[in-house]
Structures are given as structure tokens and as C-alpha cells.
N, C-alpha and C positions, 0 to 999 in steps of 0.2 A: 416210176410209171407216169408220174404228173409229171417229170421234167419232159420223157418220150413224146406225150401227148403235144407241150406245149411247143415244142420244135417240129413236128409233124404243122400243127395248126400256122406255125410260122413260114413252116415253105409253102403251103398252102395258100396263105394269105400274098404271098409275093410274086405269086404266079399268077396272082390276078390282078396286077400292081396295073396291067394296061387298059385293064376297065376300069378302073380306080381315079374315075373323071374331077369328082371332086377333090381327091387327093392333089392329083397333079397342078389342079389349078391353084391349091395352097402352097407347094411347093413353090411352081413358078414365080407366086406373088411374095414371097419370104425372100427367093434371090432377086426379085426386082430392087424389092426393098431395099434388102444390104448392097447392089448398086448403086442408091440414091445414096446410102449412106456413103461408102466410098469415096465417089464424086465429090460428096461436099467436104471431104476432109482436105482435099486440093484447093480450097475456095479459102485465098487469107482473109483477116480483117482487114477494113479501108483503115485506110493510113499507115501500111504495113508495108516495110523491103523486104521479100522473101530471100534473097540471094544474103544480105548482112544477117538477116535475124539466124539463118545457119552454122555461120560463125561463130555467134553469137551462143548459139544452144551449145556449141562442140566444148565451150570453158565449162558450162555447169553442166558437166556430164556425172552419173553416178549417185544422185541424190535424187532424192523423190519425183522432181519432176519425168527423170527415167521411168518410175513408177505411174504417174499418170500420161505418158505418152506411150507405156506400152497397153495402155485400155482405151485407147483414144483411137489405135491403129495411124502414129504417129501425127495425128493432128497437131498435138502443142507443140512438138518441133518445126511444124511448117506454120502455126499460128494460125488454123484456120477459123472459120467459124464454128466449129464445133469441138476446138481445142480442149475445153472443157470435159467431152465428152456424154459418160452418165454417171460420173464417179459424184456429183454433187448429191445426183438422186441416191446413191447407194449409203451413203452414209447419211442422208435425208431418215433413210427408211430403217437402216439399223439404228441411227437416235432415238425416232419416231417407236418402232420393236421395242429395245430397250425401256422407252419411258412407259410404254403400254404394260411390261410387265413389272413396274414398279410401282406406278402413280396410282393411287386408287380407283380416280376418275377415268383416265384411261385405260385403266384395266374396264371399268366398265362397259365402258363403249366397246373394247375387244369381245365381250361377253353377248354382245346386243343382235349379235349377226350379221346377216348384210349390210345392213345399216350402220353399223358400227366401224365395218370394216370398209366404207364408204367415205365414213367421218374421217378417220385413219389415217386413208389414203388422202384425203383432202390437205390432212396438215401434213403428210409428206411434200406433195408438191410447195403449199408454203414453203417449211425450209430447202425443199431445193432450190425456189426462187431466190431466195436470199441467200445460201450460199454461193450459189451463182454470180448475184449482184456483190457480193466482197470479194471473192476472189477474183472477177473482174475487172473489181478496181484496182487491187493489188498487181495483178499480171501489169496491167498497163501504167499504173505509176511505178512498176521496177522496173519494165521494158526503158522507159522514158529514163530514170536513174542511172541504171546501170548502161544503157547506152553511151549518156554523160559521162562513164566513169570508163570505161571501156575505148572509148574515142572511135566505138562502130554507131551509126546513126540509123536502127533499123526502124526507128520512126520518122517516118518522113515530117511530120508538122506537129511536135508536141506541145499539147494546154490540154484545157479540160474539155473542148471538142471532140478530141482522140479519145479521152479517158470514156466518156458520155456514150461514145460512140460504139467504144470497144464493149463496153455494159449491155448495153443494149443488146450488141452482135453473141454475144458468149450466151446473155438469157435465153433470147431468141434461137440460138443452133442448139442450145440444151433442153430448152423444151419442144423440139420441134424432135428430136431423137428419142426423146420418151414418145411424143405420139407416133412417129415410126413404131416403137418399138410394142404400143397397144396395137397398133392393126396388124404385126405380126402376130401377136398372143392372139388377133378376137378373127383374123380372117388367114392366116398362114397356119404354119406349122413350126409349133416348138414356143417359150419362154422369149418375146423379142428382145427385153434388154439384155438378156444373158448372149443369146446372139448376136448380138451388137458387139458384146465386148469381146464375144469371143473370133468374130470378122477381125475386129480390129488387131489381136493377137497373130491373126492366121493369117490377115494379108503382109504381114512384114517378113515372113520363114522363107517365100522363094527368095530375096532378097540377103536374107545370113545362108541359104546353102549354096543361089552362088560364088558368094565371099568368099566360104569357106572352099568348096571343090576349087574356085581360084587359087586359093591358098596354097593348097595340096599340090597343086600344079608347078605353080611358081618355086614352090617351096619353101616359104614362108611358115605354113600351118604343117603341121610332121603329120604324114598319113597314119599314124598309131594315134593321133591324137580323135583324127575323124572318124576311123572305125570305133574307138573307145564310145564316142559321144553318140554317136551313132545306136551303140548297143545300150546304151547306159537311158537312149530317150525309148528304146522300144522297152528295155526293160520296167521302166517308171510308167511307164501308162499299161503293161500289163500290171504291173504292182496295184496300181490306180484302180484301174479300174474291176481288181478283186477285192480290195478292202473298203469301197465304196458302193459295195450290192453287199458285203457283208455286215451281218445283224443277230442278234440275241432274240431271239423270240422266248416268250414266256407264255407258258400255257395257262388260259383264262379259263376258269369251270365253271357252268352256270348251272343255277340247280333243277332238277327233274319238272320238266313242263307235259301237261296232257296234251295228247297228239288226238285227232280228228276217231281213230281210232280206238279210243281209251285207253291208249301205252302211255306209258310215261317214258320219255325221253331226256337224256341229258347232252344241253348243247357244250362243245368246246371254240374253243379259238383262240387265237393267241396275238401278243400283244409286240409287236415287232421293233425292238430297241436299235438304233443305226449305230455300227462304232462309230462312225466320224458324225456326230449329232450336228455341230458346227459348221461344217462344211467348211467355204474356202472363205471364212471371216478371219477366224485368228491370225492366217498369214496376211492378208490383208492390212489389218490391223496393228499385228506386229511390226512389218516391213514400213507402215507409214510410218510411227513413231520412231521407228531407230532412223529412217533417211532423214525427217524430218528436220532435227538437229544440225543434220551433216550439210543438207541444205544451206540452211540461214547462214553456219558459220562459212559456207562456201562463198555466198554472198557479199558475208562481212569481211571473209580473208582480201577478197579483192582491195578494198579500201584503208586496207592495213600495214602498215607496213610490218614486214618480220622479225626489224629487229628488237621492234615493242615487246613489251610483257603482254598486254592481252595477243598480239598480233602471234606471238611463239606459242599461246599458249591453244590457239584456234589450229595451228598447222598443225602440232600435235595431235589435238582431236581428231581430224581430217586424216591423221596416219593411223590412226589405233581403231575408228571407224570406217575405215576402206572394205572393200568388200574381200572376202575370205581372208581377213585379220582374226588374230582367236578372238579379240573381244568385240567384235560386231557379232561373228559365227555364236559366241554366248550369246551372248543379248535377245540375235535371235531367236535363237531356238529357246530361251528363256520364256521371249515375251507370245512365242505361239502354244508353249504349254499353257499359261497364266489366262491368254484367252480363250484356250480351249477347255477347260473347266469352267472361266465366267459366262462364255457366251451360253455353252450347257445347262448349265443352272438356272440361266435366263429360257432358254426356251425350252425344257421341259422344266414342268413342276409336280413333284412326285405326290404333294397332298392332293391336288387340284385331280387326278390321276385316279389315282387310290376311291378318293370320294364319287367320282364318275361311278369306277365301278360299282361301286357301296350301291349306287345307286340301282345301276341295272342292275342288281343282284348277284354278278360278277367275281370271284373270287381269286387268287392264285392256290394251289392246294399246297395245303401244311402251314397258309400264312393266315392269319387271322384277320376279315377285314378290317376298315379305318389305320390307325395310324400302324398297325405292325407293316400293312402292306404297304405304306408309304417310306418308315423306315428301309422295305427290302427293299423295293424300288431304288430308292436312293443309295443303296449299296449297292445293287448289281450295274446300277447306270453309273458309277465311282468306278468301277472295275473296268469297265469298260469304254470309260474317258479314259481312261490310261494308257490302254492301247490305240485309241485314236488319235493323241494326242503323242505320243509317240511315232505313230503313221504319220503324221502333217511334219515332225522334228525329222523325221527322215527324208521325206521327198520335196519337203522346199532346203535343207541345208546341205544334201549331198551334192546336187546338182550346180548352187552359189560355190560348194566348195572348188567344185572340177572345172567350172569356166573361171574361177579365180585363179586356179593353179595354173591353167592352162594360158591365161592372158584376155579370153575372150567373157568380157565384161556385157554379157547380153541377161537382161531383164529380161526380155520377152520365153527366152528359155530356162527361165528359171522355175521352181516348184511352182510357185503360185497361177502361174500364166499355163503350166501342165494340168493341173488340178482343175481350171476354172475349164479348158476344151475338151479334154475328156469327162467331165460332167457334163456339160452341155451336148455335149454328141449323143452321150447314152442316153440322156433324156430324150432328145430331139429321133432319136430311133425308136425308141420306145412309143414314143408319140406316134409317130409311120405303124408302125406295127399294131397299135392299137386304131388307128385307122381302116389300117387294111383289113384286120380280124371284122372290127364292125362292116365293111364293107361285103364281105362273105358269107355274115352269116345273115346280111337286110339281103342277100341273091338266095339262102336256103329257105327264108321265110318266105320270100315272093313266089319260088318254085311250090312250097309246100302248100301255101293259097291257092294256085293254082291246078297243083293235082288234086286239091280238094274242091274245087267249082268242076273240074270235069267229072268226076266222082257222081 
């Protein structure tokens, strides 16, 4: 009956989507936005050959940098100024998360409220500044290296000018993409950074499905391949996005309060456990440390030669960590269980939990407050990291496997880049939708003012 109601309210609310004035204009200004983002992804750093630096990205294909060029929506293969991205900021803020639920001190401040979470975010942007300013330095003394090593010159004038230069540009496009992405959250519609990264994802797709219907044409790509893929991305985003609205609720009982009335009443509610608690961290997370390796030695293999002991021993690596190898596909799917338990455990805490309730009076029934309900807590949220964490080992490793088998080495269609736009979609509707509902019912209120002044 409350599902009926709530899809009734929903077409409701969409019908009046074109008096929905203020709506629209956060719309509009959300796709301004991610046009301004766009744009600058095409804007290189000074001192930069676009044409050589292409070349240049097509040797170190396959390792991490694929990884952060497919959240950048190809910036760091064209070098732009915002190469970077917000990947500095993301791992800014999962550090920052992390140390807050360990540090005493910063647990504190998480506890303080607004203010806390002001603080927080304050030393967020610190380490994204500084992340920013190392890997900056880094991109442009390996650009300037491996140029040398390489015999392409996609630096036009290298010293420490370029290097200075290049710092500067990388801070500067990374934190100008987070204040994009706050006037999306404070004057658009939807989470900006996540929308950022998810533009970034989405503008590179017409791009692989012309390649690929090319393919199929030419004959290149086997048309059994394209339907496969085809069924196998609609099937994963419905997958997606039923096991990411699925949740464990747990019924909370509160004890008998007097009503206005002299009844006694007992409230309930329940207490809503998400399987995927994590969300799209552990692939994240995972995927960086396993490329991350494959990287460096890709680096190093260049300046080595093979028939060395350490040089055979790097090519090796590089075979056994390729993408759909069994022991990368391990590794994988190893290291997104391993974070999907950690990250969990970090961001719910079953005592912390348990004592809330304790507080408002709050019970589970048949569990005895304080620590038994903290115990249950932490077994039914055990149970059900296990099937989340088996959901993330399925839909980031089936997909790595099928473009592996298949030849087509695309990052951006891989689990974690499906995970990250289909969250961000349902969020970003759901935002529309709760829009439009408050829109509807601030038009019954005004009506209902109104038949009461003629009254």
C-alpha cells in the first residue's frame, strides 16, 4: 500500500515538473557546470606537446594511471589542467574519515557537530593540497624522465620552471573542481563531486560504442561479442541497482509513552542496515594497490633491460599482473573483500549504536540493551558484509574478466566506473523526486491558505 501511494505521489510530482521553476534552474546550472568542467579537461599545462604526450600515454597503458584517467574523463591523458581530477580530494577525505574514526582527538571533533564537521573538512582540503602538490611534482619530473628515456620530447622546455609551473596548474584545476563541485551540491542538483566523476566516466562511452559498432562492421569486434556486452552492462546495472536500495532493517521498540489523551502508546521504528555499507571504496581501493605495482614496474621495465635478473624479473610481474590473469583476478577480488569488512567496521560502530539507543530508551526485542545489542548488531551487520562484499567481488571482477577475454582492455567499463554512475543517477533522481514532491505539496499548502482566507 505504501509502495502504491509512493509511485502514485511520484507521477504526481512529475507532472508538475514544468512549474517546477526552481527546479529547473538547478538543473540548468548542474549541466552548466559539468560544461565548464568538460572544457577544461581539453585545456593542457603550459609547457606541454599534446600531439607527443599521446604517444607517450599509449606505452603506459593498463596501470593505474588508466585508473585515474578514467575519473578525470580522460584529462591525464591529454594533460590538462585538471589531470588530476578529484581523486586527490577522495582519498583526502577517506584518510581524513579513517583517522576520525580512530584518533581520539578526531573522533572528537566528529562528535561536536557542525562545527566539527567544518574542522574536518578543513583538514580535508589541507591534504588534498598537498597531495596535489606531490603528485604534481612527480607527473612532471616523470613526464621530463621518461621523455628522456623514451626519445618523445613532450615537454617542450624542461627545469624546474615547468616543474613550478606544472604544481601550480594541477593545485589550481583541483581545487577549482571541488569549488565547482560545492555549487553544485549548495545551488544545483545532486552530490557535485560524485557528479563530476561520474561526467567524467560518461563522457568517454559515445567514444567506445562508436569503436565498437565500428568494429562489428569492419569485422574486427565478432557481433556475438557486442550483444554479449551489451546484455551483460544492462544486466549489471539492473543487478546494481537492486542490491544497492537493498537493506536489513531491524525493528527498534520504544517503551509505552502517554499520549495527550491518557493512552499509552508504544512507538516502533526500525533501524535500516545497507548490504553494501562501503559503497564504491573497496574497489577503489583495491584496484589502486594492485595497479599500483604494475605501474612503477612498467616504468622501470622501460629502462631495463630484459636480459637482466631484476629486468626478467619486472616482465614476469607485468605477465602474471595483466588484467584477466588468475592472479591479478585473485588479488582482486581478494583485496575488495578485505576492504569491504575494513572500511565497514570503520564506518559503522555497533557500540557507539547500541549506547544511542540505550539512550533514547530504544530497544531491539528479545535483545537486552548495552552490550548484548551491540554484540547482535555486530553479527547481523557480519552477515551481511558478506553478501555485500560478495555483490562488489561479482560486479567489479566479471566484467575485468569479459573485456579481458574479449581483448577490450576498457577501465571505464569496468565494475567500479558501473557502481560509481548508477549510484550517482539514483541519488541524483531521487533528489529531482524529492524536489518535485516538496514542490507539490508548498502548491496544496498555498491552495489550502487560500480556501481558508475565502472561508
Amino acid at each position: 500500500m505504501a509502495s502504491r501511494a509512493d509511485n502514485i505521489a511520484s507521477s504526481l510530482s512529475f507532472a508538475n515538473f514544468s512549474k517546477a521553476t526552481e527546479l529547473k534552474n538547478r538543473i540548468w546550472f548542474t549541466v552548466g557546470a559539468l560544461i565548464v568542467f568538460r572544457f577544461l579537461s581539453f585545456v593542457p599545462l603550459p609547457g606541454i606537446n599534446p600531439l607527443i604526450l599521446e604517444d607517450l600515454y599509449d606505452q603506459t597503458r593498463g596501470g593505474i594511471l588508466d585508473l585515474f584517467n578514467t575519473f578525470s574523463g580522460g584529462s591525464l591523458e591529454r594533460m590538462s589542467l585538471i589531470a588530476l581530477g578529484v581523486m586527490p580530494y577522495i582519498t583526502a577525505s577517506i584518510v581524513v574519515q579513517l583517522a576520525a574514526s580512530l584518533h581520539p582527538s578526531l573522533m572528537a571533533l566528529k562528535k561536536e557537530g557542525e562545527a566539527g564537521r567544518k574542522k574536518l573538512n578543513q583538514y580535508t582540503r589541507y591534504g588534498t593540497v598537498l597531495l596535489c602538490a606531490v603528485q604534481g611534482w612527480f607527473i612532471a619530473t616523470g613526464l621530463e624522465a621518461y621523455s628522456a628515456q623514451s626519445g618523445l620530447q613532450a615537454v617542450v622546455a624542461p627545469g624546474y620552471m615547468f616543474r613550478v609551473g606544472a604544481v601550480i596548474s594541477l593545485v589550481g584545476g583541483t581545487m577549482f573542481l571541488l569549488w565547482l563541485g560545492e555549487q553544485i551540491t549548495s545551488r544545483g542538483i545532486g552530490n557535485g563531486v560524485s557528479l563530476i566523476i561520474m561526467a567524467g566516466i560518461v563522457a568517454q562511452m559515445p567514444t567506445f560504442i562508436a569503436n565498437l559498432f565500428e568494429g562489428g562492421r569492419t569485422g574486427s569486434v565478432n557481433s556475438f561479442v557486442i550483444v554479449a556486452l551489451v546484455v551483460l552492462i544492462v544486466a549489471m546495472i539492473l543487478f546494481i541497482c537492486f542490491m544497492e536500495r537493498a537493506q536489513r532493517r531491524l525493528l527498534i521498540q520504544y517503551p509505552k509513552r502517554a499520549t495527550q489523551r491518557g493512552m499509552m502508546q508504544a512507538d516502533r521504528s526500525h533501524l535500516p542496515l545497507k548490504i553494501n555499507t562501503a559503497g564504491v571504496i573497496p574497489p577503489i581501493f583495491a584496484s589502486s594497490l594492485l595497479l599500483l605495482p604494475l605501474t612503477i614496474t612498467q616504468f622501470a621495465g622501460k629502462s631495463m633491460s630484459t636480459e637482466s635478473a631484476v629486468g626478467g624479473v619486472i616482465v614476469t610481474l607485468n605477465q602474471y599482473l595483466a588484467h584477466g590473469k588468475p592472479l591479478y583476478m585473485a588479488l582482486y577480488a581478494a583485496g575488495i573483500i578485505f576492504f569491504c569488512f575494513f572500511y565497514t567496521a570503520i564506518v559503522f560502530n555497533p557500540e557507539e549504536t547500541s549506547e544511542n539507543l540505550k539512550k533514547n530508551g530504544g530497544f531491539i526485542p528479545g535483545i537486552r540493551p548495552g552490550k548484548n545489542t551491540a554484540t547482535y548488531l555486530d553479527y547481523v551487520l557480519t552477515r551481511i558484509t558478506v553478501i555485500g562484499a560478495a555483490y562488489l567481488t561479482i560486479v567489479c571482477v566479471v566484467p575485468e574478466y569479459f573485456l579481458a577475454q574479449t581483448g577490450m582492455h576498457l577501465m571505464f567499463m569496468g565494475g567500479t566506473s558501473l557502481l560509481i554512475v548508477v549510484n550517482v543517477t539514483v541519488d541524483t533522481i531521487t533528489q529531482i523526486q524529492s524536489h518535485l514532491l516538496a514542490h507539490q505539496y508548498g502548491d496544496l499548502i498555498k491552495k489550502a491558505k487560500l480556501k481558508g482566507r475565502l472561508r
